[in-house]
Legacy VTK file of the C-alpha trace (Angstrom):
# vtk DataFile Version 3.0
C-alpha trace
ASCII
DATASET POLYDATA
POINTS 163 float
-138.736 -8.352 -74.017
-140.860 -6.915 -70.982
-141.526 -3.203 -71.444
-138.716 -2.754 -68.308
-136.149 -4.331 -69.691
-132.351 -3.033 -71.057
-130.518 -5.233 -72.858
-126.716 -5.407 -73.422
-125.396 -2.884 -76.658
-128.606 -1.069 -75.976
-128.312 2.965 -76.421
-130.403 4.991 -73.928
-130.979 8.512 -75.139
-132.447 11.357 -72.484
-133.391 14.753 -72.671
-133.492 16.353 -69.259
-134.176 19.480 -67.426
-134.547 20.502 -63.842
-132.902 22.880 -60.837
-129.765 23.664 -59.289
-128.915 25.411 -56.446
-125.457 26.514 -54.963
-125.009 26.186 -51.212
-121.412 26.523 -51.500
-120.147 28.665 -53.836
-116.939 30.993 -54.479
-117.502 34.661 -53.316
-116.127 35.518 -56.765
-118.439 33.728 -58.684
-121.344 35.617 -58.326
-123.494 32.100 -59.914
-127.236 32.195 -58.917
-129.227 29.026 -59.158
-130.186 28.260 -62.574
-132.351 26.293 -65.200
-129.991 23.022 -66.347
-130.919 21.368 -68.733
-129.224 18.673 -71.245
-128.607 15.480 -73.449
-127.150 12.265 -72.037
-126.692 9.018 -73.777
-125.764 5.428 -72.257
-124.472 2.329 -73.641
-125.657 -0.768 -71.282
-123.063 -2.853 -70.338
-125.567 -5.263 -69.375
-129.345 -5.611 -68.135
-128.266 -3.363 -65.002
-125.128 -1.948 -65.574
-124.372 1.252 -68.151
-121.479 3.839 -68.867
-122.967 7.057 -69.424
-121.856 10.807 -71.042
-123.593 13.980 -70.553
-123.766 17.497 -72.009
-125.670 19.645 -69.576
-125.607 23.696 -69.844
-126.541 25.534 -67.189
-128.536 29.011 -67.397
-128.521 31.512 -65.093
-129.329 35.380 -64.969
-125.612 36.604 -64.981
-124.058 33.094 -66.598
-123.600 30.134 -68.253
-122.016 26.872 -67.007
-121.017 24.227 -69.903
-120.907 21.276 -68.398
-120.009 17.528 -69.152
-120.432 14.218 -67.752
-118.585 10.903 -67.765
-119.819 7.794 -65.312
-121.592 4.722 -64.530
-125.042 3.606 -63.819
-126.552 0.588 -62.063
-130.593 -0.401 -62.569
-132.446 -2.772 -59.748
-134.568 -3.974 -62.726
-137.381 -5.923 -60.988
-139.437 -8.358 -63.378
-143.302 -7.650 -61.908
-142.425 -3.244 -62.658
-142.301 -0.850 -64.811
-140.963 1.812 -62.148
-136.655 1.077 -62.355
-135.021 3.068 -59.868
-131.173 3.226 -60.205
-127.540 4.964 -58.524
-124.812 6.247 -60.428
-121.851 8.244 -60.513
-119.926 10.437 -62.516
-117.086 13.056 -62.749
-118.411 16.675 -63.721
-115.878 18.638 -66.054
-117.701 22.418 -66.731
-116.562 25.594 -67.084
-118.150 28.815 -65.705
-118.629 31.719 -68.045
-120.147 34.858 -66.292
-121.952 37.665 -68.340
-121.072 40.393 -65.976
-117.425 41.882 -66.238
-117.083 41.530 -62.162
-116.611 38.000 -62.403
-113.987 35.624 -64.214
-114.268 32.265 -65.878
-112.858 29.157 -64.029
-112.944 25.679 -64.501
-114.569 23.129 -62.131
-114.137 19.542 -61.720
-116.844 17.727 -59.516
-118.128 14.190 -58.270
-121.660 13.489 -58.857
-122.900 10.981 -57.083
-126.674 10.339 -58.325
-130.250 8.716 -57.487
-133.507 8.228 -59.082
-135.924 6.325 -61.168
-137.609 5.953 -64.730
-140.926 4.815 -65.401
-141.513 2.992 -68.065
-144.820 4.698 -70.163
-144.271 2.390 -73.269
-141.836 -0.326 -74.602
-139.018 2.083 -75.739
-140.225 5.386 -73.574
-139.357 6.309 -69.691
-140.292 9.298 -68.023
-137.785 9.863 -65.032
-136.737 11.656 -62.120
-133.247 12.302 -60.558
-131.113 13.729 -57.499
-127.631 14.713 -57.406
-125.523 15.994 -55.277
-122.702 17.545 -56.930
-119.378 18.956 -54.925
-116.452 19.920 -57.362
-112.966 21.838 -57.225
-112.528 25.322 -58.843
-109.216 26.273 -60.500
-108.712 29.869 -61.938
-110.285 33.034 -62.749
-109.028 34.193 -59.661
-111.605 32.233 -57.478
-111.187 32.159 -53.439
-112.480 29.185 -52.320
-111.562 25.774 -53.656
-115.026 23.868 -53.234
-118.448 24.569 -54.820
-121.255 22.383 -54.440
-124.952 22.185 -55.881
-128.074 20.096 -55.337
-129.410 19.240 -58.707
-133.378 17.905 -59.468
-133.621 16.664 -62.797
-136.948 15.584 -64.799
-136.101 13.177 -67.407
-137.621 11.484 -71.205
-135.727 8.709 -71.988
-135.710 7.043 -75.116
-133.818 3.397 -76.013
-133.091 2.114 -79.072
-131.863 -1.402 -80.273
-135.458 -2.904 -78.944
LINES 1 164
163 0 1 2 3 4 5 6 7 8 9 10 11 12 13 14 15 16 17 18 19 20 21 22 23 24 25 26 27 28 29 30 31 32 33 34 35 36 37 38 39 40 41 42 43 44 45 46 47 48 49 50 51 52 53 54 55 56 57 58 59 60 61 62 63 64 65 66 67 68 69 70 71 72 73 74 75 76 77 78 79 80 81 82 83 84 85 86 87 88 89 90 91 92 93 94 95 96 97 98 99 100 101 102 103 104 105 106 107 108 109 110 111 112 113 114 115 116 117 118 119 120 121 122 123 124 125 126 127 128 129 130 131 132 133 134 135 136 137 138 139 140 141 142 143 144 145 146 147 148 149 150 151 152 153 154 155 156 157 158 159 160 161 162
């Protein structure tokens, strides 16, 4: 096995962190861009192809945002390179907890459609970067609008097991 390789029943393991910013956001919900940060894991499907889950808080001056994710992931895993770029996408299930009593909780559910690429720094070891874009629909706490949306930048260390 090259160092750039997945194999099928392999488990990918990835500590992130990075930046997202609202450019749609409820009036109500009084979010500022925060730090997000997280844990995902993958099972691939094959040498291209995984299903992936996320946990991915994010931390902002006046809140927190628990959120989830549940998707796929395809590699173009080239033979001559250690840099693997990939596209994916996901549903986003989180739910918005403010820390000031002017705002509400509510529940968002969002699309994340997803680019980026890992390079490979060893034979089990990828350092990564990522872009999402990130619409979802809010329901409760007395929200407004029905849409919010983010950019996200995430920085990735990836980990796989099963070598």
């Amino acid at each position: 096995m090259l160092s750039y390789e997945y194999k099928p029943k392999q488990w990918l393991w990835r500590a992130i962190v990075g930046n997202s910013v609202y450019f749609v956001k409820d009036s109500r919900t009084l979010m500022t861009n925060g730090i997000l940060s997280g844990v995902e894991v993958e099972y691939m499907l094959d040498s291209n192809f995984s299903v992936t889950s996320a946990f991915r808080p994010l931390f902002a001056t006046n809140s927190l945002e628990i959120g989830f994710g549940f998707g796929a992931k395809y590699r173009f895993v080239g033979k001559k390179s250690r840099l693997v770029p990939f596209v994916g996408f996901g549903l986003t299930p989180s739910v918005f907890m403010p820390t000031t009593a002017s705002s509400k909780p509510h529940f968002n559910l969002g699309l994340r459609p997803t680019a980026g690429f890992e390079y490979f720094v060893a034979r089990n070891l990828a350092l990564g970067i990522e872009a999402a874009l990130n619409p979802s629909f809010v329901m409760g706490g007395g929200t407004k609008n029905t849409m919010e949306a983010t950019v996200e930048v995430l920085l990735g260390v990836t980990f796989l097991t099963g070598l």
